[in-house]
C-alpha positions in Angstrom: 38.6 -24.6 23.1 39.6 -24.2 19.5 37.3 -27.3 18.6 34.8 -25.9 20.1 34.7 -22.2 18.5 34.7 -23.8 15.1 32.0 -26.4 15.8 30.2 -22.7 16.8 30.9 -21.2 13.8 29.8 -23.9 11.6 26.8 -24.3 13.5 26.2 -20.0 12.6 26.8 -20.9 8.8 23.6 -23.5 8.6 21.0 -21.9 10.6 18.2 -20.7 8.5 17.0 -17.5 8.2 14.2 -15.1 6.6 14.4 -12.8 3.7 15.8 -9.9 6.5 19.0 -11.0 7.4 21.8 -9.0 6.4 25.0 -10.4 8.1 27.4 -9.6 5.2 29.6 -13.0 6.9 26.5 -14.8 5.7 24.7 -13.1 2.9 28.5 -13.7 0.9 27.7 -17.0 -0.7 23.8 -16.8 -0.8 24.5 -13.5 -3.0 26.7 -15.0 -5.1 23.9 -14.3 -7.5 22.0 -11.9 -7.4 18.0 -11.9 -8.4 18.7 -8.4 -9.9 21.1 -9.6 -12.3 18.3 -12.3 -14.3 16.0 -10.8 -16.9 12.7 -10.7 -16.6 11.8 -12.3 -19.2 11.9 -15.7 -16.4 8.9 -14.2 -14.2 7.1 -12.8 -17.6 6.5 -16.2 -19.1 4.8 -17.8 -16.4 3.0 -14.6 -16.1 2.0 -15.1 -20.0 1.1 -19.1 -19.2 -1.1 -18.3 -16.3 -2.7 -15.7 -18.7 -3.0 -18.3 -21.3 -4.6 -20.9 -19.0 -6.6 -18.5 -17.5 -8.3 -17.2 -21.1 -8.6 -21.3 -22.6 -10.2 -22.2 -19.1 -12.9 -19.4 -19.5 -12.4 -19.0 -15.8 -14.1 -15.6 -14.4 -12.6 -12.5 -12.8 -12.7 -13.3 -9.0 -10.5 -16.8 -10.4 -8.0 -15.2 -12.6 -7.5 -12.4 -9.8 -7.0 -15.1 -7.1 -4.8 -16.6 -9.3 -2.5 -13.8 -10.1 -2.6 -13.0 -6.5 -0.6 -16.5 -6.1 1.4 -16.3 -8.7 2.6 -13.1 -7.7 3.3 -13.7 -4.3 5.6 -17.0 -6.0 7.4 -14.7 -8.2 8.7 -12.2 -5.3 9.1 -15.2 -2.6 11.2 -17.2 -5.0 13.4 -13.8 -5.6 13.2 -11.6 -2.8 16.3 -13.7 -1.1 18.6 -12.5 -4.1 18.1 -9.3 -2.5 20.2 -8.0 0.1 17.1 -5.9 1.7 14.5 -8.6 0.1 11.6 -8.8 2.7 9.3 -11.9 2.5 5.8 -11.5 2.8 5.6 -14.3 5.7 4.3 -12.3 8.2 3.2 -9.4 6.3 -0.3 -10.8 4.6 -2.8 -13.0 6.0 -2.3 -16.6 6.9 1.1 -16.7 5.4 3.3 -16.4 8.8 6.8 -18.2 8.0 8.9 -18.7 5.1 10.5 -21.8 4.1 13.8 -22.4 6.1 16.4 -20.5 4.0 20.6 -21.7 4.3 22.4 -18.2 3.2 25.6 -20.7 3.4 24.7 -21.7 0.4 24.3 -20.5 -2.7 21.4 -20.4 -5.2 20.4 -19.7 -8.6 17.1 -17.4 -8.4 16.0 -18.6 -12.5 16.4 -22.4 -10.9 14.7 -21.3 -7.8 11.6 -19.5 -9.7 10.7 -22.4 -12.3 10.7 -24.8 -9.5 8.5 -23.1 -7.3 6.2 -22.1 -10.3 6.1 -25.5 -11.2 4.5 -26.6 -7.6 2.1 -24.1 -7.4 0.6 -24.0 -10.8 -1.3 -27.2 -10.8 -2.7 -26.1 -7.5 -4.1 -22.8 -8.2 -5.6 -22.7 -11.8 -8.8 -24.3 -11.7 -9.8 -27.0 -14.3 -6.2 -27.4 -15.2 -6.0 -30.6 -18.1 -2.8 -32.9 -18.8 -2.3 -30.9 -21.6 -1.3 -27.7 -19.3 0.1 -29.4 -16.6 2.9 -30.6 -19.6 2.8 -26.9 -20.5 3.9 -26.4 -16.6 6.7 -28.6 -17.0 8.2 -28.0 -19.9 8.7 -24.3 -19.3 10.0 -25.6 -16.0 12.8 -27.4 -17.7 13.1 -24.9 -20.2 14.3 -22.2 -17.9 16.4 -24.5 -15.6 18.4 -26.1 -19.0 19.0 -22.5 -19.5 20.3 -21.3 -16.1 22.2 -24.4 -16.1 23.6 -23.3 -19.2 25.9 -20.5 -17.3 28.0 -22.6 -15.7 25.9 -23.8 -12.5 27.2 -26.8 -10.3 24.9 -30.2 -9.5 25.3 -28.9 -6.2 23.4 -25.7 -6.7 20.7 -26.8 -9.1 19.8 -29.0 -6.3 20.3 -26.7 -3.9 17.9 -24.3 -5.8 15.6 -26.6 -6.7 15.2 -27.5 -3.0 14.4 -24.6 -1.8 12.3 -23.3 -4.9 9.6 -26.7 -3.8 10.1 -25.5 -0.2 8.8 -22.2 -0.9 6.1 -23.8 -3.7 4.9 -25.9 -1.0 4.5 -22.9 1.7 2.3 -21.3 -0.8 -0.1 -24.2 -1.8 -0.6 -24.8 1.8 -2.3 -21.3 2.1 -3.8 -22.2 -1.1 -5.4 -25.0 0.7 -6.8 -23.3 3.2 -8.1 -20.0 2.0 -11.5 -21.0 1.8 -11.7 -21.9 -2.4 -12.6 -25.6 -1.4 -15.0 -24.8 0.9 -17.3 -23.2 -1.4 -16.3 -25.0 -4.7 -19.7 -27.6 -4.6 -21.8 -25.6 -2.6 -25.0 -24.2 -4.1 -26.3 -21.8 -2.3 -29.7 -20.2 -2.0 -30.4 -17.7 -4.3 -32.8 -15.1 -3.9 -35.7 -14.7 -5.7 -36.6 -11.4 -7.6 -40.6 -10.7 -7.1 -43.2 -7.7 -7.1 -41.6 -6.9 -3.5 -38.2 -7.3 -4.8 -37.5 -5.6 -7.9 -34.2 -4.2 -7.0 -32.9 -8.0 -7.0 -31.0 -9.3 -9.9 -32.3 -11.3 -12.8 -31.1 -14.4 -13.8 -34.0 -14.7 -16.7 -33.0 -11.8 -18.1 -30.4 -13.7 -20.4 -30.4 -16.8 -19.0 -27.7 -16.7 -16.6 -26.6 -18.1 -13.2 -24.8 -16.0 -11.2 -21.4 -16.6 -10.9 -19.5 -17.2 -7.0 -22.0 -16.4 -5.0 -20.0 -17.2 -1.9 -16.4 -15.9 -3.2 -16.4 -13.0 -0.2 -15.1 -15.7 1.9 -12.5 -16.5 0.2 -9.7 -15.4 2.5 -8.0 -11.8 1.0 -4.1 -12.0 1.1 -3.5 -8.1 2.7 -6.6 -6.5 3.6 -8.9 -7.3 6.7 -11.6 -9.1 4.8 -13.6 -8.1 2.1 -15.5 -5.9 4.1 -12.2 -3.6 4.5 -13.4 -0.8 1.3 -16.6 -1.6 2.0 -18.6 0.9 -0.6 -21.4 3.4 -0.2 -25.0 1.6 -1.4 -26.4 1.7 -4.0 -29.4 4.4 -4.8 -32.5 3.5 -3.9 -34.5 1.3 -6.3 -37.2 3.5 -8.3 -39.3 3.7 -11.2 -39.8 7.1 -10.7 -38.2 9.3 -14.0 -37.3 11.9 -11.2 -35.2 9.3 -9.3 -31.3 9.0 -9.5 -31.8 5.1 -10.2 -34.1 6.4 -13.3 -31.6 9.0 -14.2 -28.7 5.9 -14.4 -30.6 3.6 -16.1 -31.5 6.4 -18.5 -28.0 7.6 -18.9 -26.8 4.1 -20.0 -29.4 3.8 -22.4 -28.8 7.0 -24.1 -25.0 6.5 -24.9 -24.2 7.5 -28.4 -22.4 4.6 -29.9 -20.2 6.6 -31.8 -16.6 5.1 -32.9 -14.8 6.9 -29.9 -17.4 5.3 -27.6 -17.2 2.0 -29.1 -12.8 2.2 -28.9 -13.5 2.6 -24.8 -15.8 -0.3 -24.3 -14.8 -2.7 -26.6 -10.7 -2.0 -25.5 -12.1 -2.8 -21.6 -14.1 -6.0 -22.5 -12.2 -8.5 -20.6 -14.6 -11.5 -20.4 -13.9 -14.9 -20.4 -12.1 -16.5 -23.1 -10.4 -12.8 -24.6 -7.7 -11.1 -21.5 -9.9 -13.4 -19.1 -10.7 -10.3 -16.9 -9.2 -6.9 -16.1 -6.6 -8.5 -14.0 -5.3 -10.5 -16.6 -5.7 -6.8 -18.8 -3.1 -5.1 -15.9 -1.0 -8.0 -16.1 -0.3 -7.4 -19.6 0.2 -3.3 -19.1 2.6 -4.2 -16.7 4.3 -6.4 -18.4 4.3 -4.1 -21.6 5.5 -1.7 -19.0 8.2 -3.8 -17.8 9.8 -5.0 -20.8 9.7 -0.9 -22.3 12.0 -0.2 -19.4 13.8 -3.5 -19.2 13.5 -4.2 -15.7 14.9 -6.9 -13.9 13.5 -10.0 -12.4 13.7 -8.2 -8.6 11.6 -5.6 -10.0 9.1 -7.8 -12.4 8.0 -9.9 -9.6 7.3 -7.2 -6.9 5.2 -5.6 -9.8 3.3 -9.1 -10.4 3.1 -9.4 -6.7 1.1 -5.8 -5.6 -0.6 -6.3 -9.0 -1.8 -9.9 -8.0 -2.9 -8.8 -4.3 -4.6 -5.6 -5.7 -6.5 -7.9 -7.8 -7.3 -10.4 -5.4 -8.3 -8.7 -2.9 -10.4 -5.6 -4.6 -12.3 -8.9 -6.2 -13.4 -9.9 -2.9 -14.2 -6.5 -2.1 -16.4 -6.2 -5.5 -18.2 -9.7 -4.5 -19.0 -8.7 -0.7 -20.5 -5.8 -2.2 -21.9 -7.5 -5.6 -24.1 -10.1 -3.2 -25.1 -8.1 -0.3 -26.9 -5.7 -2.7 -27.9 -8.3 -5.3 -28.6 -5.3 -7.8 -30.0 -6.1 -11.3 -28.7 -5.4 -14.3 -29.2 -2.0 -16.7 -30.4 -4.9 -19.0 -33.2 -6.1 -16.8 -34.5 -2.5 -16.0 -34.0 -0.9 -19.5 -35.8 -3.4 -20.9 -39.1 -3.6 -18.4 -39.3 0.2 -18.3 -37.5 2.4 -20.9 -37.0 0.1 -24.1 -37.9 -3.6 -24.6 -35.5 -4.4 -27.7 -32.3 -2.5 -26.0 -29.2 -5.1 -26.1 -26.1 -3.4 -24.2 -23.2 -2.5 -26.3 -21.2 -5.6 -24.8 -22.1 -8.8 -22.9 -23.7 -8.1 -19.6 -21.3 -10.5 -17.1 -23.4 -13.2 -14.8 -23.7 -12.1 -11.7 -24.9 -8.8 -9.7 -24.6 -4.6 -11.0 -23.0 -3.1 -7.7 -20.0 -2.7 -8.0 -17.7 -2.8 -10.8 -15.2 -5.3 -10.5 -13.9 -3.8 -13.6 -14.0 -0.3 -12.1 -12.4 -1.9 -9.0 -9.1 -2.7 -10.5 -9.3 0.3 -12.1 -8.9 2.1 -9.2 -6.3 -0.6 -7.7 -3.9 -1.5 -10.4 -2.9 2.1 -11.0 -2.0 3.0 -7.8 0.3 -0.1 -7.5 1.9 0.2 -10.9 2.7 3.8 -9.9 4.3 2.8 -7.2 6.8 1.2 -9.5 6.8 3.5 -12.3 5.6 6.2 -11.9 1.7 7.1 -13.5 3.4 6.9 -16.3 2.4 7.4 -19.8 2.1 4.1 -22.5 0.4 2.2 -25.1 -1.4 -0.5 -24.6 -1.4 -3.0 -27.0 -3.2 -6.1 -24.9 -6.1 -6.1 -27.8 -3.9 -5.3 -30.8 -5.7 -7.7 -33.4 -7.9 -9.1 -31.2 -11.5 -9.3 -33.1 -14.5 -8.6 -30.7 -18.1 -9.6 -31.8 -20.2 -7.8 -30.3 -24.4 -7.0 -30.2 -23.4 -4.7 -32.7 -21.5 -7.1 -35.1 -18.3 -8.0 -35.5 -15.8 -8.8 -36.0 -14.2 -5.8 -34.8 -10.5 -6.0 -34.5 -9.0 -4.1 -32.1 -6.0 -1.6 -32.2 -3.8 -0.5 -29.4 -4.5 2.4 -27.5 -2.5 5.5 -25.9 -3.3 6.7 -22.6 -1.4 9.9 -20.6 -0.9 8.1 -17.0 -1.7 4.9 -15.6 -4.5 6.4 -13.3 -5.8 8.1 -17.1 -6.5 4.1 -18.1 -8.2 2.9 -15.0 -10.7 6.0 -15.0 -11.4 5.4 -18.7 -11.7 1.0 -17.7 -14.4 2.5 -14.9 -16.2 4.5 -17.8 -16.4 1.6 -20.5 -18.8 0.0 -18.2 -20.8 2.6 -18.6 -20.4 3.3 -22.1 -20.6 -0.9 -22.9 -24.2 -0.6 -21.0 -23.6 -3.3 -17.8 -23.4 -0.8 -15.3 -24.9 2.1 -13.9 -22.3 5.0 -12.6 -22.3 4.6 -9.5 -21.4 1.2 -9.4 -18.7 2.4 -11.2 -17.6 5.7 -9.5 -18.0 3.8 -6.0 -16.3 0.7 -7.4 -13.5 2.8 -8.6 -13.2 4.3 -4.7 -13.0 0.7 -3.9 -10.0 -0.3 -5.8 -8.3 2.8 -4.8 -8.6 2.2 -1.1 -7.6 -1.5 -1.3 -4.4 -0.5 -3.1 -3.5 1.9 -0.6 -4.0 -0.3 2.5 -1.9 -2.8 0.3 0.8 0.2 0.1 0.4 1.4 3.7 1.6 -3.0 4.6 3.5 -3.8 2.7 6.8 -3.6 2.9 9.4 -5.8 -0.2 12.6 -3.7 1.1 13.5 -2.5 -2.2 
C-alpha cells in the first residue's frame, strides 16, 4: 500500500499543467524563480531588435503590428508561469487553445526560458528576414542565456528552460502558420479601377503607387471577432460640391498653416517605413520609455508588450477591412484635380486607401492599453530625438522629443498629424480614432493575464 501511494504521488509531481494552477505542493519548485524578480531589460531588447528589423526591412504598418502582436504574446507566454496568478492566453485569443505542456516539478529560469522562445519565433514572423538578422537572433539568444547562466543555474535547468522556452516558441509559430499571412502573400488581387463613374476610388497614378495588402483583413485577429468587430461609420459621401462635407475636408487639409507648431505634430507622427516603421513600432518605444522610467519588471514589461502587440494587430485589421471596402482616394488626388494642382502634402501620403487612419487607429488603441498599466500618465517621448526627417518641405529636419500631459493626450494629437501632415481627411481620422478605442476595450473586456 505504501508503494503504491508514493508511485501516486510522483505520478501528481509530473503531470503538466497551464499557467492557472496554484497548488502551493507544486508551484514550490517551478517558483523557485520568479519572473518578477528579472529586469526588463531581457523582454526590451528583443523588443528593440524586432523594431530594428522591422525599420531595415521597410516592412509596412499592418506587418510590424502583426509582428508585435507575436512577439508580445512570446514575451507574456514565456513569463506568465513565473507567476503565481500568471494566466496564459491559450484559450483566451483566437486559434491559440492549449499551452505547451508545463512540469511545475521542475524548476525554470524565465531569462533562459524567454531567449529561447524568442529565438524560435523570430525567424518565423519578420518577413524578409536575411542571414545577417537571423545571426542577430542568435546571438542575443546566447547573450542572455550566458548571462542567466551566470547566477549560478544548473545544466539541469538550462535544459530544462530551454525545453520548455522551444515548446512554447513552437506553439506560437504554429498559429503563425495558420493565420492566413501565407495565404495571401503571392496573391494579386484585382484592383479596382477609378473612372468618371468612380471618382471616390483611390488613385494609384496619383504618385505612382500600388497599394499595399490589399487582402490583409483576412489575416486572422488574435482577440477580436474579425476585423469587422469596430467596424467604422462610412465615409461622407463623395462630392465636388464646395457646400459638401467631402469638400469642406479636402478644403480643411489644404488650408493647414504650416507653422512650426504644426510641423512639430506631423513630422513627430511620421512613422513610415524605414524611420519607427509605423505607429506600432512608435507605442512600442513609449512603452518602453515608460517602462524603464518606472523600472518595471519583466512580469510587467511583457503583459505591456503583449496588449500593446494585440491592440496593434488587431486595430490594423480593423483599419484594412475598412481601408478596402471603401477604397477612398487620397487628399492628394482630390486637392490636386479640384482645389490646387501644385499642392504636395506636408508628409508622404502612405500607399494604399484614405479611410481610416491606421495611424489614428492605434491612437485610439495603444492608450487605452498602456493606461491600463500605468495609468494615462504623463511622459516625454523621445522616439524621434535626432532623427532627421526630409520632407516636401525640405529637410533635413531633426527632430526633438516631445512632452505630452496623458497617454490618451498623445494618441489624440497622432490622430490630428494626419490631418495636419495632409494624408487624411478628419473623419477618417476621428472615426479611425473610435476604432482603436473600441478594439482596445474588447481586448480589455477578454482578456484576462491574472496579475
Amino acid at each position: 500500500m505504501k508503494k503504491i501511494c508514493t508511485l501516486f504521488l510522483l505520478t501528481v509531481l509530473v503531470i503538466p499543467f497551464g499557467c492557472d494552477k496554484n497548488d502551493d505542493t507544486l508551484l514550490v519548485r517551478a517558483l523557485t524563480h520568479k519572473s518578477t524578480e528579472y529586469e526588463g531589460r531581457l523582454a526590451h531588447e528583443w523588443m528593440e531588435l524586432g523594431y530594428q528589423m522591422i525599420r531595415d526591412n521597410y516592412l509596412y504598418g499592418p506587418h510590424a503590428a502583426r509582428i508585435y502582436g507575436y512577439l508580445g504574446l512570446t514575451a507574456w507566454e514565456s513569463v506568465c508561469r513565473g507567476l503565481e496568478s500568471g494566466k496564459s492566453m491559450a484559450g483566451q485569443i483566437n486559434d491559440y487553445t492549449g499551452a505547451a505542456a508545463f512540469d511545475y516539478s521542475k524548476v525554470y529560469d524565465w531569462g533562459i526560458v524567454l531567449c529561447t522562445a524568442m529565438r524560435t519565433v523570430f525567424p518565423e514572423v519578420i518577413d524578409n528576414i536575411n542571414n545577417a538578422q537571423r545571426s542577430q537572433v542568435d546571438m542575443l539568444a546566447s547573450l542572455q542565456e550566458t548571462e542567466m547562466m551566470q547566477k549560478g543555474l544548473s545544466e539541469q535547468e538550462r535544459q530544462d528552460s530551454k525545453d520548455l522556452g522551444v515548446r512554447i516558441g513552437q506553439r506560437i509559430v504554429e498559429r503563425i502558420r495558420k493565420d492566413g499571412r501565407e495565404l495571401i502573400r503571392n496573391i494579386v488581387p484585382v484592383i479596382p479601377t477609378r473612372d468618371d463613374s468612380h471618382k471616390w476610388y483611390w488613385d494609384a497614378n496619383t504618385l505612382g503607387q500600388s497599394p499595399v495588402e490589399p487582402l490583409w483583413s483576412t489575416v486572422r485577429t488574435f482577440v477580436t471577432d474579425n476585423a469587422q468587430t469596430c467596424e467604422p461609420a462610412a465615409p461622407f459621401p463623395y462630392s465636388e460640391d464646395p457646400a459638401s462635407d467631402f469638400y469642406r475636408e479636402a478644403k480643411e487639409v489644404h488650408d493647414v498653416e504650416r507653422t512650426s507648431e504644426q510641423k512639430a505634430i506631423a513630422y513627430h507622427w511620421e512613422n513610415g517605413p524605414g524611420r519607427t516603421c509605423s505607429p506600432a513600432c512608435h507605442w512600442v518605444s513609449i512603452a518602453q520609455q515608460l517602462l524603464k522610467r518606472d523600472n518595471n519588471n519583466l512580469a510587467v514589461s511583457a503583459k505591456a508588450y503583449c496588449l500593446l502587440g494585440f491592440a496593434a494587430a488587431d486595430g490594423f485589421s480593423a483599419g484594412w477591412f475598412a481601408k478596402y471596402k471603401y477604397f477612398l482616394l487620397r487628399p492628394v488626388t482630390y486637392i490636386r484635380e479640384l482645389i490646387d494642382p501644385a499642392w504636395n502634402p506636408m508628409i508622404g501620403t502612405p500607399p494604399y486607401p484614405d479611410y481610416t487612419s491606421g495611424s489614428s487607429i492605434v491612437g485610439g488603441a495603444a492608450p487605452m492599453v498602456l493606461s491600463e498599466i500605468f495609468g494615462d500618465v504623463g511622459f516625454v517621448d523621445k522616439t524621434h530625438l535626432g532623427s532627421p526627417l526630409y520632407t516636401h518641405d525640405g529637410g533635413p529636419f531633426v527632430l526633438p522629443e516631445r512632452i505630452f500631459p496623458s497617454l490618451t493626450a498623445a494618441g489624440e494629437e497622432q490622430m490630428l498629424s494626419r490631418i495636419l501632415g495632409g494624408v487624411h481627411y478628419r473623419r477618417a481620422c476621428e472615426e479611425g480614432l473610435k476604432t482603436g478605442r473600441c478594439v482596445a476595450q474588447t481586448i480589455l473586456a477578454r482578456v484576462d493575464f491574472g496579475i
